[in-house]
C-alpha positions as CSV (number, residue, x, y, z in Angstrom):
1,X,0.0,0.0,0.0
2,X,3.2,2.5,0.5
3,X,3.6,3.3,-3.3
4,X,0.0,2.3,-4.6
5,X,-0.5,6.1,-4.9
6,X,2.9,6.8,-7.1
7,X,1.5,3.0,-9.1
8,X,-1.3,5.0,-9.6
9,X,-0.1,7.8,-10.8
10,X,2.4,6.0,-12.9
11,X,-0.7,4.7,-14.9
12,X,-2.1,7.8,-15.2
13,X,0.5,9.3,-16.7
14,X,0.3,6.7,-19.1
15,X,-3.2,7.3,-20.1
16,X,-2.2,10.7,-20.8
17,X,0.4,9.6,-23.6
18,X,-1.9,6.9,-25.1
19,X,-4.8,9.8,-25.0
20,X,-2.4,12.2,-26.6
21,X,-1.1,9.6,-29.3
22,X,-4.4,9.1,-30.5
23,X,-5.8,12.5,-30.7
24,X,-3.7,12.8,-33.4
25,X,-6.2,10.9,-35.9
26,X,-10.1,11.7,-35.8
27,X,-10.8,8.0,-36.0
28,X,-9.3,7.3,-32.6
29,X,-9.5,10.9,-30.8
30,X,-13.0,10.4,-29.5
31,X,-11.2,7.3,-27.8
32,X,-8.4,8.7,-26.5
33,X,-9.8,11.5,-25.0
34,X,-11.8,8.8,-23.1
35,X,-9.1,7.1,-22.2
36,X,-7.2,10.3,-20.9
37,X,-9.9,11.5,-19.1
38,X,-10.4,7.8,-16.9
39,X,-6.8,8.1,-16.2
40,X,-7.8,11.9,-15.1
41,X,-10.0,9.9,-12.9
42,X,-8.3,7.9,-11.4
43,X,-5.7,10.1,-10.6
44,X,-8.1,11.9,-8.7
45,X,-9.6,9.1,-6.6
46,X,-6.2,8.3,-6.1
47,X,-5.1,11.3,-4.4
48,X,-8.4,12.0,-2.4
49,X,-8.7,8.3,-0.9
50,X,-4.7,7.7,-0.5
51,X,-2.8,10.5,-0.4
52,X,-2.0,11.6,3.2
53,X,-1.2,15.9,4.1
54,X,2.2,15.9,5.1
55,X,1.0,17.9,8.6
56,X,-0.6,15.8,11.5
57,X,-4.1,15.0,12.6
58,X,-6.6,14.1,10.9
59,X,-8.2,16.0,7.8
60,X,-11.1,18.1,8.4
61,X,-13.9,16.0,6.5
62,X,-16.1,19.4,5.3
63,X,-12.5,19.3,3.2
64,X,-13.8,16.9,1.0
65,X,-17.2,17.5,0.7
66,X,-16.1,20.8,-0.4
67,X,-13.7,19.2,-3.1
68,X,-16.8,16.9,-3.9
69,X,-18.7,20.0,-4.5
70,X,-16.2,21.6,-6.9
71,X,-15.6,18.6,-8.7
72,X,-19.7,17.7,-9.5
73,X,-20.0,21.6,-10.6
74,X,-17.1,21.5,-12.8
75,X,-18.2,18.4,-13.7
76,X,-21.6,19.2,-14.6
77,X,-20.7,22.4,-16.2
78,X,-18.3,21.3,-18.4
79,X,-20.7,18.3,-19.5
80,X,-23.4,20.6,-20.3
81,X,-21.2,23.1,-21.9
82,X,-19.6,20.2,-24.3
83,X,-22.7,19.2,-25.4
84,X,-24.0,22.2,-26.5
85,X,-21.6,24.0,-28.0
86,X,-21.8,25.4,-31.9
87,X,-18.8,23.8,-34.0
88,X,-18.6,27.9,-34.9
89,X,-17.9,28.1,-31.0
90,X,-15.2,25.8,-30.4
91,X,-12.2,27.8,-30.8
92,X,-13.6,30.3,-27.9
93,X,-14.7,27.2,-26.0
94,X,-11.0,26.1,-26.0
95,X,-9.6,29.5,-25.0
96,X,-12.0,29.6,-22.1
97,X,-11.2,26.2,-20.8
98,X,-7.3,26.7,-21.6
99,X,-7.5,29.8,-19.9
100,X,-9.3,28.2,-16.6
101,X,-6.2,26.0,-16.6
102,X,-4.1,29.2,-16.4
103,X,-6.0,30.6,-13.5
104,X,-5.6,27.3,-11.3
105,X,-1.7,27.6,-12.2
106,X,-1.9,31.4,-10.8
107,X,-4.1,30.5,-8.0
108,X,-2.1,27.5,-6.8
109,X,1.0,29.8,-6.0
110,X,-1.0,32.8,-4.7
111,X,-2.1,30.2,-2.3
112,X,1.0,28.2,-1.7
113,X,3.3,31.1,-1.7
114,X,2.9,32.1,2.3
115,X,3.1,28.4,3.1
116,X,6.6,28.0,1.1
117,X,8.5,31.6,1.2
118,X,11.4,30.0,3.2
119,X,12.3,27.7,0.7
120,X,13.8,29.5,-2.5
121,X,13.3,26.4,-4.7
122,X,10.0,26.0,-4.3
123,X,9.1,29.9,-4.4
124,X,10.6,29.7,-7.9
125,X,8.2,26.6,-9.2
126,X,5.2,28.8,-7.5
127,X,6.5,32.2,-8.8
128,X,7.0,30.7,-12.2
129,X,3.6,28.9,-12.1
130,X,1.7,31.9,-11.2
131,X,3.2,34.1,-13.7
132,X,2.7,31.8,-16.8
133,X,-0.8,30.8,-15.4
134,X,-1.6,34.4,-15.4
135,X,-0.7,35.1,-18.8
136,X,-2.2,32.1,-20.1
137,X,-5.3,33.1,-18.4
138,X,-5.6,36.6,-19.4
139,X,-4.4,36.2,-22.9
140,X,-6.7,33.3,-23.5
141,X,-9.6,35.6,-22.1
142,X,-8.5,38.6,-24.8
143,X,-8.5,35.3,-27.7
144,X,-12.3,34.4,-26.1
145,X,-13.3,37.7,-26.2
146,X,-11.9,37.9,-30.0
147,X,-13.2,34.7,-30.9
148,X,-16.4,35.1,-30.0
149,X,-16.5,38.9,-31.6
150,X,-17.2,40.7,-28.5
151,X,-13.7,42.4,-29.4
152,X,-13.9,43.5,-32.9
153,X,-11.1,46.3,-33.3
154,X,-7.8,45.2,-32.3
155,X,-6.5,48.0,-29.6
156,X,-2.7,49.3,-30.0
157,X,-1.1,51.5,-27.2
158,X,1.4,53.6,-29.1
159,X,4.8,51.7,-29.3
160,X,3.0,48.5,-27.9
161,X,5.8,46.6,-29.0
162,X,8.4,48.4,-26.4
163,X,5.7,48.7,-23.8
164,X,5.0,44.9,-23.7
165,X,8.8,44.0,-24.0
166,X,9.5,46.5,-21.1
167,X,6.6,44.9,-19.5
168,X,7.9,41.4,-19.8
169,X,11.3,42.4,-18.9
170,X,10.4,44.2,-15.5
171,X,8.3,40.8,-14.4
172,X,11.0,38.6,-15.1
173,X,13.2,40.8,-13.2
174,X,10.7,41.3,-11.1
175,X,9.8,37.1,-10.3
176,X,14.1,36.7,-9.9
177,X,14.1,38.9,-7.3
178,X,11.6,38.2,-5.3
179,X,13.1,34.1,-5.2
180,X,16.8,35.5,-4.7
181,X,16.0,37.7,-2.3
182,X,13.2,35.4,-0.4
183,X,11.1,38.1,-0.4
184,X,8.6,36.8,2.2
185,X,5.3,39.6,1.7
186,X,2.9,38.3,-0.1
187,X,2.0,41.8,-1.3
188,X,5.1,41.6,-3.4
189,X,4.0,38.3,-5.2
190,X,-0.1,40.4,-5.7
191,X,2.0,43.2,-7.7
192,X,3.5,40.4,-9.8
193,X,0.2,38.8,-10.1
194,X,-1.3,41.8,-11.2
195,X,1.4,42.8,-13.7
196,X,1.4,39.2,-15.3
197,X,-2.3,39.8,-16.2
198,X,-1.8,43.4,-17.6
199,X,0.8,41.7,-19.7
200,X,-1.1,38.8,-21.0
201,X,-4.0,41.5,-22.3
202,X,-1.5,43.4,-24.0
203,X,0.3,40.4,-25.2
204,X,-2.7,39.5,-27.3
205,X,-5.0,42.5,-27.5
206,X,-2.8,43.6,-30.8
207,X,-2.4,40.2,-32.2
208,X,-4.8,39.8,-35.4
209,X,-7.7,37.5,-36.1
210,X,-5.4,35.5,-38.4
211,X,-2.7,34.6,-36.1
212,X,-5.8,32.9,-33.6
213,X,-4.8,29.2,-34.4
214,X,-1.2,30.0,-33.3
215,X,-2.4,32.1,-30.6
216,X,-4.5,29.7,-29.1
217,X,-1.6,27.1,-29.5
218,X,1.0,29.0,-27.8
219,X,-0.9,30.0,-25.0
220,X,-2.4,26.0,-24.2
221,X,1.3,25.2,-24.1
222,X,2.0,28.2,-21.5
223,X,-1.0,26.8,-19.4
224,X,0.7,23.2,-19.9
225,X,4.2,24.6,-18.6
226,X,2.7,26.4,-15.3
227,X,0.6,22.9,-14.7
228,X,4.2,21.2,-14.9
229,X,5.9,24.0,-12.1
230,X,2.9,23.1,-10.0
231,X,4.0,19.3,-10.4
232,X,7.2,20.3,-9.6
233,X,6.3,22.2,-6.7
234,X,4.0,19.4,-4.6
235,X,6.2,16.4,-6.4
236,X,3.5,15.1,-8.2
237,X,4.2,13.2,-11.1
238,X,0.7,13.3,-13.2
239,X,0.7,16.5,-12.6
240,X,4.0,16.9,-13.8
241,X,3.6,14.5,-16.7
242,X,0.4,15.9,-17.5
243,X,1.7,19.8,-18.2
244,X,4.9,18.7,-19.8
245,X,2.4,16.6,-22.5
246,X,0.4,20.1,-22.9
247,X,3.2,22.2,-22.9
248,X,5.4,20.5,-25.9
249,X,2.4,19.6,-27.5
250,X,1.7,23.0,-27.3
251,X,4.9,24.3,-28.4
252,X,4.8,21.7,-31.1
253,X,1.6,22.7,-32.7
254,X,2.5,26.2,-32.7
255,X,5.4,25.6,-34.5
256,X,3.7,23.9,-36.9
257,X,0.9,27.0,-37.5
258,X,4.0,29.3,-38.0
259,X,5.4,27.3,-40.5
260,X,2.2,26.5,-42.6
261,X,1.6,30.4,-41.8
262,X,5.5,31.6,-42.9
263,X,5.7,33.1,-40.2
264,X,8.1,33.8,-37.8
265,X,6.8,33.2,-33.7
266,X,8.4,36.5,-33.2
267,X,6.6,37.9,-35.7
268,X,3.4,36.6,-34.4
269,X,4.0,37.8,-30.8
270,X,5.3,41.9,-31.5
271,X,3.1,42.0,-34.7
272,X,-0.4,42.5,-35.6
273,X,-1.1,40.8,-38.9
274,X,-4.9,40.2,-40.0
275,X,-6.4,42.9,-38.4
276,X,-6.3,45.5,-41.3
277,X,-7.4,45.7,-44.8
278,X,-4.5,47.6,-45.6
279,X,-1.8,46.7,-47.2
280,X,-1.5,44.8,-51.0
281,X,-1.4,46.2,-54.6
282,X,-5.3,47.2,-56.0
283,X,-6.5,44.2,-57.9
284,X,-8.4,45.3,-61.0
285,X,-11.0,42.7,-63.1
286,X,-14.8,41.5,-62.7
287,X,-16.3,38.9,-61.0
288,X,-18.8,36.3,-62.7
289,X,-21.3,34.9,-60.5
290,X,-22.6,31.0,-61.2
291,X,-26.1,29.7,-60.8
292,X,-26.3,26.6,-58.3
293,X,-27.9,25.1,-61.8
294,X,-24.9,25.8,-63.7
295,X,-22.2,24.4,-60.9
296,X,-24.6,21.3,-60.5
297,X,-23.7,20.5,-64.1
298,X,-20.2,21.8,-64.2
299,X,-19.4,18.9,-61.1
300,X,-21.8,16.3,-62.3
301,X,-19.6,16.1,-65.7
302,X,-16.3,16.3,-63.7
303,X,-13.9,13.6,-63.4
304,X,-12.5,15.0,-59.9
305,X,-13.7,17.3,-57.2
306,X,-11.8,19.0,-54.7
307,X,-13.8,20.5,-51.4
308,X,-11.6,23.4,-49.9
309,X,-13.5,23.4,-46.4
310,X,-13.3,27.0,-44.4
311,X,-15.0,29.0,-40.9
312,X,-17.8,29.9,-43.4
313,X,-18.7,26.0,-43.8
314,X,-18.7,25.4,-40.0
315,X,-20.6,29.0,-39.7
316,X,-23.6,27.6,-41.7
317,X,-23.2,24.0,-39.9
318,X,-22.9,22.6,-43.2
319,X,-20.8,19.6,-42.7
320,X,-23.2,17.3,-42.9
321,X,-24.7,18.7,-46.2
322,X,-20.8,18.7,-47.8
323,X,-20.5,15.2,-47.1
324,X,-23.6,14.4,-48.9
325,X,-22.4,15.7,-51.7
326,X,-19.2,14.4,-51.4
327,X,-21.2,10.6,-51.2
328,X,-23.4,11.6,-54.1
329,X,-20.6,13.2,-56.8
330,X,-19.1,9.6,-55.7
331,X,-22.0,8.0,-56.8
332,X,-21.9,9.4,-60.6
333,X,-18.0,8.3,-60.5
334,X,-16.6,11.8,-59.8
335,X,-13.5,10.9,-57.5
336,X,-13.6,13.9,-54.8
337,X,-10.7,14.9,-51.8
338,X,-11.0,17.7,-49.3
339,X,-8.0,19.9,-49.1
340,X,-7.4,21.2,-45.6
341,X,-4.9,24.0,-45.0
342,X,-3.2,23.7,-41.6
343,X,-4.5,27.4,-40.5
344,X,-8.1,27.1,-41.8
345,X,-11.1,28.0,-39.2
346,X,-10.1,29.6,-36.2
347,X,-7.9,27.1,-34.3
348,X,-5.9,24.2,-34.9
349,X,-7.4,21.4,-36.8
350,X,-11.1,23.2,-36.5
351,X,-11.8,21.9,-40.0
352,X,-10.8,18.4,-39.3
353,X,-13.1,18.4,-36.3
354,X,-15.9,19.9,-38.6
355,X,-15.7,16.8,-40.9
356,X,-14.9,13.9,-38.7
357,X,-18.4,15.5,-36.7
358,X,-20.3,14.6,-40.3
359,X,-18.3,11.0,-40.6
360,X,-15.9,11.9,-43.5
361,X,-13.3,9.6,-44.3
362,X,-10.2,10.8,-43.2
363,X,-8.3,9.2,-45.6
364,X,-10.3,11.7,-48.2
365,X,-8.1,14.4,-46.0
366,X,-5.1,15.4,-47.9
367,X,-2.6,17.8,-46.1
368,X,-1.4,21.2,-48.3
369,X,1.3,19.8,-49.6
370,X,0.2,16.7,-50.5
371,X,-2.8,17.8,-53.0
372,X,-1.0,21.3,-54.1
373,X,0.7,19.1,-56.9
374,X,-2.9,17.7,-57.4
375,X,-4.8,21.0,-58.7
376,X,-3.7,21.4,-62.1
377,X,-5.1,17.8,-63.1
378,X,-8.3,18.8,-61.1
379,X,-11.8,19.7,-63.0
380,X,-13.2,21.6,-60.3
381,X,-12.2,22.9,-57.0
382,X,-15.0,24.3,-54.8
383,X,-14.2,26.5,-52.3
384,X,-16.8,26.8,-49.0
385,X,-16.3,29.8,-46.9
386,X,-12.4,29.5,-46.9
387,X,-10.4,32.6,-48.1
388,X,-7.3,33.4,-47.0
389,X,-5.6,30.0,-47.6
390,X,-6.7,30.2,-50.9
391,X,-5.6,33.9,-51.9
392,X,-3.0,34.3,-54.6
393,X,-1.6,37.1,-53.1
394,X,0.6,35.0,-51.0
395,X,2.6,34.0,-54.3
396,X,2.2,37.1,-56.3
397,X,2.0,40.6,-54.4
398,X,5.0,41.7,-52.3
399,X,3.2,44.2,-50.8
400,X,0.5,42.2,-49.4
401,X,0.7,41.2,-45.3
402,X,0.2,37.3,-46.6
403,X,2.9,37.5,-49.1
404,X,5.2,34.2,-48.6
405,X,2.3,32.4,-46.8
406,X,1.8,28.8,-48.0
407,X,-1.5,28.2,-49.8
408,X,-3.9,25.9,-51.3
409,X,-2.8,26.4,-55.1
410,X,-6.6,26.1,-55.7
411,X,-6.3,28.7,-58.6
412,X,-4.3,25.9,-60.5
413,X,-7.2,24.0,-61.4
414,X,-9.8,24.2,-64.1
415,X,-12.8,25.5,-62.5
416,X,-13.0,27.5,-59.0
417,X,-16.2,27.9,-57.4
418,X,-16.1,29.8,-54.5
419,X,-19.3,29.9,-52.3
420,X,-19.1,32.8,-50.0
421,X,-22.3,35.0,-48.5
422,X,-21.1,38.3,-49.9
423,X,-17.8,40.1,-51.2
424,X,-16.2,40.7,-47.4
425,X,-13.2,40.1,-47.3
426,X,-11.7,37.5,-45.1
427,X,-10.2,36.7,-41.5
428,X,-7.0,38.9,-42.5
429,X,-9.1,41.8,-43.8
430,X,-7.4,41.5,-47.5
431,X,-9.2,41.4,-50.7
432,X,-8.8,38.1,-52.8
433,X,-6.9,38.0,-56.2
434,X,-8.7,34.4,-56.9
435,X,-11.9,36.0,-57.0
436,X,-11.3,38.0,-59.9
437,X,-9.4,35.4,-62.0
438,X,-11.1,34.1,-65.4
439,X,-11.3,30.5,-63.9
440,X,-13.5,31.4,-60.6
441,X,-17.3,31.9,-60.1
442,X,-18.8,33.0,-56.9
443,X,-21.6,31.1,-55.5
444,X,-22.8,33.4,-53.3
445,X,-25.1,32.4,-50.9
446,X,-25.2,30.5,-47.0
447,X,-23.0,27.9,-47.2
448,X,-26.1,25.4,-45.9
449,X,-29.1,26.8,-48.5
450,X,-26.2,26.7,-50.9
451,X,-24.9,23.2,-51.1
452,X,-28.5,21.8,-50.2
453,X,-29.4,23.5,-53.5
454,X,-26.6,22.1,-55.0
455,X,-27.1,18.6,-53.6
456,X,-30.8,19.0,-55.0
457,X,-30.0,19.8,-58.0
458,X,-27.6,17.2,-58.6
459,X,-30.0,14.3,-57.7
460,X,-32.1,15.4,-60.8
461,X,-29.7,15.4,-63.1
């Protein structure tokens, strides 16, 4: 019985690897986030019904009724919340939950810090804890707040860049001191408390609506590294196993987004791309617009079909429609493939999500590089409420704030049909050269009445 809790834990952790392995296909996520959240489970049975304080007497039992408490509302709520939730809402559903992890960091070493100010080693895990928590959890409530459009205009202090790096700088000089000099008054560690928030709101405030997916990953791996100085801290290995998984995954991902994005983390972080329409040369030409009729027959008569899913599909809740006319273009012989862009939606994998929800093959998934090749043997690309990751601009106009960014070469092909609700431009506030090139027609319209039309019309023909 000595080390059943630690044997416990042990398999825990081990749930959280074999969770996090197979999140990384859509056929076997639903699973391992199953299996990850038993071992969540246990780990807390574990440490309620084993693990003994480290002061003597007995516990006070309104402790756990308390915990008890907590647990069923949190429980509850984030059952309920699951459940309901849009697909159009996820991305401010995960900044809200990623930034509730933040503020347990913060509020584990406001708590712990009088308890521990004698011992320099574990004042730094607390400090460091509580000052990544608090960004994490008031950057990911600026992303929430932008997500869900309650914060439209981005807001720039003059010479944000300098303030936030002066900022930054002060905190970390700020956090060494106070473990060097084992500052013991808690009113020290409030200040630092208090200027880690302000700095996770300006951190983000600027960032642009386009740089979302790699905001959101950066700050889950933030929360993931102050859940891993709390490990450290009380010498808990889930909990320690648990924030290193989030925290390189983290890192990992957002990586990734800069690279399918061109862009620099740096970049990201001081700049403000996406929030602006300015920038880019003036693009000069004529749109056609095509009747649902008209692209009905144009796919019907294809030999391949590309679907370039974007936020305006999951806006409409159209995935279910797209995959019935993915089955039913399948049915007249038509061989079709989704092309996802790594950055498409408004956080990482949001489109994959959307179409694994309506039961689409993943193996009709192909990665931007993989079908780029693909579009100039393809008959018809059609384009649902993506429009960024498909803008020429990226390849062609210096002057444009996407130039360099990797796209879907969806201009390549032989016919583009774009189905957007109006003209607007997209996420990054830019106008889009492929909309004015003599292969594209809009299909303007809801995304839903659109391809139901479209699904309609096909059946007659």
């Amino acid at each position: 019985m000595e080390h059943l809790l630690e044997i416990i834990y042990l398999i825990a952790s081990l749930t959280f690897i074999i969770g996090l392995k197979r999140l990384g296909n859509p056929q076997t996520a639903r699973r391992g986030n199953s299996i990850a959240a038993i071992g969540m489970g246990i780990a807390i049975a574990g440490t309620l019904l084993i693990y003994k304080p480290g002061h003597s007497g007995p516990v006070d039992p309104m402790i756990y009724v308390l915990i008890l408490i907590a647990i069923t509302i949190g429980t509850i709520t984030g059952w309920i919340t699951a459940k309901k939730v849009k697909m159009t809402a996820m991305p401010e559903l995960v900044s809200m939950f990623n930034g509730m992890g933040g503020a347990c960091a913060a509020l584990i070493g406001l708590i712990e810090f009088p308890h521990n100010s004698g011992d320099p080693q574990s004042v730094a895990f607390i400090v460091a804890g509580m000052v990544i928590g608090s960004v994490s959890f008031s950057g990911s409530m600026i992303a929430w707040a932008k997500l869900n459009g309650t914060m439209n205009k981005a807001i720039r202090l003059p010479r944000y860049n300098i303030l936030n790096t002066a900022i930054m700088a002060a905190i970390i000089f700020a956090a060494i001191y106070l473990v060097v000099a084992k500052v013991q008054d808690p009113v020290f560690l409030y200040i630092l408390f208090g200027a880690a928030i302000l700095y996770g709101i300006l951190f983000v405030i600027p960032i642009g609506g386009a740089d979302m997916p790699v905001v959101i990953s950066l700050l889950n791996s933030f929360t993931g590294l102050a859940a891993a100085f709390g490990g450290f801290l009380y010498g808990n290995m889930v909990m320690l196993t648990g924030g290193i998984l989030v925290g390189s995954a983290g890192t990992i991902l957002t990586l990734a987004m800069c690279k399918a994005m061109n862009r620099p983390l740096k970049n990201v972080i001081f700049g403000a791309f996406g929030e602006t329409a300015e920038g880019g040369s003036e693009i000069t030409g004529s749109i056609k617009e095509m009747s649902v009729t008209d692209a009905a027959v144009l796919m019907n008569y294809s030999r391949s079909v590309v679907i370039v899913p974007g936020y305006g599909l999951a806006v409409a809740q159209a995935q279910h429609v797209i995959h019935e006319l993915e089955q039913l273009l399948e049915s007249k012989g038509v061989q079709v493939k989704y092309a996802v862009h790594p950055v498409a939606g408004r956080m990482p994998g949001h489109m994959n999500v959307l179409l694994a929800e309506s039961n689409v093959d993943y193996d009709k998934l192909v990665e931007m590089d993989d079908i780029n090749p693909e579009f100039k043997n393809t008959d018809v690309v059609l384009v649902v409420g993506a429009n960024d990751v498909v803008n020429p601009a990226a390849h062609n106009d210096p002057s444009s704030p996407i130039f360099g960014m990797p796209i879907l070469d969806v201009e390549l092909a032989k016919h583009v049909i774009v189905n957007k609700r109006s003209m607007k431009p997209g996420y990054a506030g830019i106008e889009n050269e492929l909309f004015f090139h003599d292969n594209t027609s809009m299909l303007f319209g809801d995304a839903k009445a659109a391809l139901t039309k479209l699904v309609s019309e096909l059946k007659g023909l």
